[in-house]
C-alpha positions, 0 to 999 in steps of 0.5 A, spaced: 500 500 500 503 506 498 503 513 501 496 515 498 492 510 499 493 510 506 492 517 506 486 516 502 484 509 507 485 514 514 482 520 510 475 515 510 475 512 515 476 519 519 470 522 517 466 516 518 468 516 525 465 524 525 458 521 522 458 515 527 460 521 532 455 527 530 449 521 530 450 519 536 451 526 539 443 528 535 441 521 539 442 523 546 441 530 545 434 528 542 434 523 548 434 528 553 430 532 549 425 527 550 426 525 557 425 533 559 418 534 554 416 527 558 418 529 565 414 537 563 408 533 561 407 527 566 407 522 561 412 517 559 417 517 555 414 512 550 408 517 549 412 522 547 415 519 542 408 516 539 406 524 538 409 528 533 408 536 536 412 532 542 417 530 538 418 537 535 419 540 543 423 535 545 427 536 539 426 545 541 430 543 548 435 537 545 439 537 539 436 545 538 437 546 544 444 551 547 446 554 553 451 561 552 454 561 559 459 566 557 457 569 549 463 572 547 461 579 544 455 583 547 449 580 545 445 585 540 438 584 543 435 578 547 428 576 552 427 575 558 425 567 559 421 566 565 422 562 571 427 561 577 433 557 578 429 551 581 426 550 574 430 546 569 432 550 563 429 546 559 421 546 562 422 553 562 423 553 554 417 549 555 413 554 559 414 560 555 410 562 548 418 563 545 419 558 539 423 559 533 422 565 529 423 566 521 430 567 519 433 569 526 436 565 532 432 566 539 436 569 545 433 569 552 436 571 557 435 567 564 435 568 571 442 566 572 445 571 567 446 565 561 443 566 554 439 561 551 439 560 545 434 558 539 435 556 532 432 559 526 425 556 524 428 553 518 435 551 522 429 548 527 425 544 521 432 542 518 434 539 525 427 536 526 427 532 519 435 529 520 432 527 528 424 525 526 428 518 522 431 517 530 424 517 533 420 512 528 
């Protein structure tokens, strides 16, 4: 085997390893997603699996789901999401009318000072559809 087919052979075998990696990143995002939005409603796991508009929020607070703790430049414009710090994070996306808006990320600001922050709508539905397939 010469120098360029086992630089091709790693080159391959590399990026397989990120597709492996990032599927099972969306998995147990998607996962907790489905855990919270289970846990919000008071309904199994199982049930909110079988309905397509919980799926959707468990993917809103699972793989679309971000925490900025420290943003490193001044965030323009953000909202405020209700709730205290006894309530997680993610029951408090839940509770708020804030879904992903039309060609622009979400910023909320938390009772911690973080920033939680929600994709596009169409970032949102493209993340939906790659997850959907996870679920079924």
């Amino acid at each position: 085997m010469n120098i360029l087919q086992k630089v091709t052979l790693f080159i391959v075998l590399f990026a397989g390893a990120i597709v492996v990696a990032s599927a099972q990143s969306t998995t147990s995002a998607l996962e907790v997603g489905l855990h919270s939005v289970a846990e919000f409603h008071g309904i199994s796991v199982q049930e909110a699996v079988a309905s397509e508009s919980l799926r959707a929020e468990a993917c809103l607070v699972g793989p679309a789901f971000r925490v900025v703790k420290n943003p490193g430049k001044a965030v323009p414009s953000f909202q405020i999401l209700a709730g205290g710090q006894d309530t997680p994070l993610e029951h408090r996306v839940l509770q708020s009318t804030f879904r992903p808006a039309e060609g622009e990320f979400t910023w909320l600001q938390t009772a911690e000072g973080w920033y939680v922050v929600l994709p596009s709508k169409e970032r949102f539905e493209t993340l939906l559809n790659r997850s959907s397939f996870l679920t079924k």
